[in-house]
Each structure stands twice: as structure tokens, then as C-alpha cells.
C-alpha positions, 0 to 999 in steps of 0.5 A: 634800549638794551642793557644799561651801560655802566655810566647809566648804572652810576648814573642811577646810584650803582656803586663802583665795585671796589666800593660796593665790596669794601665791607667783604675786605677782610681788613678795613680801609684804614688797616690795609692803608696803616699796613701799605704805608708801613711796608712803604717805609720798610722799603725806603728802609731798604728792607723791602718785605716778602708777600709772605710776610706781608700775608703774615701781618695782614692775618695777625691784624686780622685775627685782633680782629676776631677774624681768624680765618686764613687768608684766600690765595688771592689776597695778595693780587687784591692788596696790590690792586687796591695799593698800586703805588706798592711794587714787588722788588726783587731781592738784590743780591750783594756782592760776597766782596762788597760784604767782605770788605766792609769792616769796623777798621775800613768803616772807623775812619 
């Protein structure tokens, strides 16, 4: 027999590996969901946030932690993996006379 399959591992108790590294998550299950579900609100909002941002907030919940190591360049490749219902938006650009027209007089009645 060669080398065991994944199914023969499973089979014999090995974890998936998105479960079996969770506690070398820099934010815990809960916190990564509390933050995907509030960016997913500020993007029905219509105020999508920047990976930057996103970076931002994920280091201040870590540093409550007592965590204040900064965050490794692929932080963002992994949050995304493990919430892919989260999707990268461009940023829409306005039309300067869309903006223009929009005024307190034209908006009252």
C-alpha cells in the first residue's frame, strides 16, 4: 500500500487543515466572524472598507488581546479564504455632476 490518501487520514481521525491550525489564527473563530459580519454591514451600507482598513481593525482586536505583534503580509489572502462570502469591491467613482447637483434646494421638496 503507498501513501495514505486524505480520505484514509480523515478516516483515522487527522483533522482538515483549516481546523487543525485554528489556534495559530491570530484572531479567534468568534472575532474573525464579528469582524466579517460588520464589514458586511458597512458594505450594504454602502461604505465598503479598504484591506488596509480591515488590516487596521484586525490588529487593534488583536492587540486587546495582548497580541501586538503586527499582522504577517498574508493576512488578508487568509481572512478572505476562510470568509469567501467577503468580496473585494472597487471603489466606484461619482460623477462630479451627479455630486454638483445634489443640493439641499433640489433634495428639500
Amino acid at each position: 500500500m503507498g501513501h495514505p490518501t486524505t480520505l484514509h487520514r480523515r478516516l483515522h481521525g487527522a483533522l482538515p487543515r483549516s481546523v487543525a491550525h485554528q489556534d495559530e489564527q491570530r484572531l479567534s473563530i468568534i472575532q474573525e466572524d464579528h469582524l466579517a459580519n460588520w464589514i458586511r454591514i458597512q458594505q450594504a451600507a454602502g461604505c465598503p472598507l479598504t484591506h488596509a482598513q480591515i488590516r487596521g481593525l484586525a490588529g487593534r482586536i488583536a492587540d486587546q488581546r495582548g497580541d501586538s505583534k503586527p499582522l504577517g503580509i498574508q493576512y488578508m489572502v487568509g481572512f478572505l479564504s476562510r470568509n469567501p462570502f467577503l468580496k473585494t469591491q472597487r471603489a466606484k467613482v461619482v460623477d462630479s455632476v451627479r455630486v454638483h447637483c445634489v443640493t439641499e434646494a433640489k433634495i428639500r421638496p
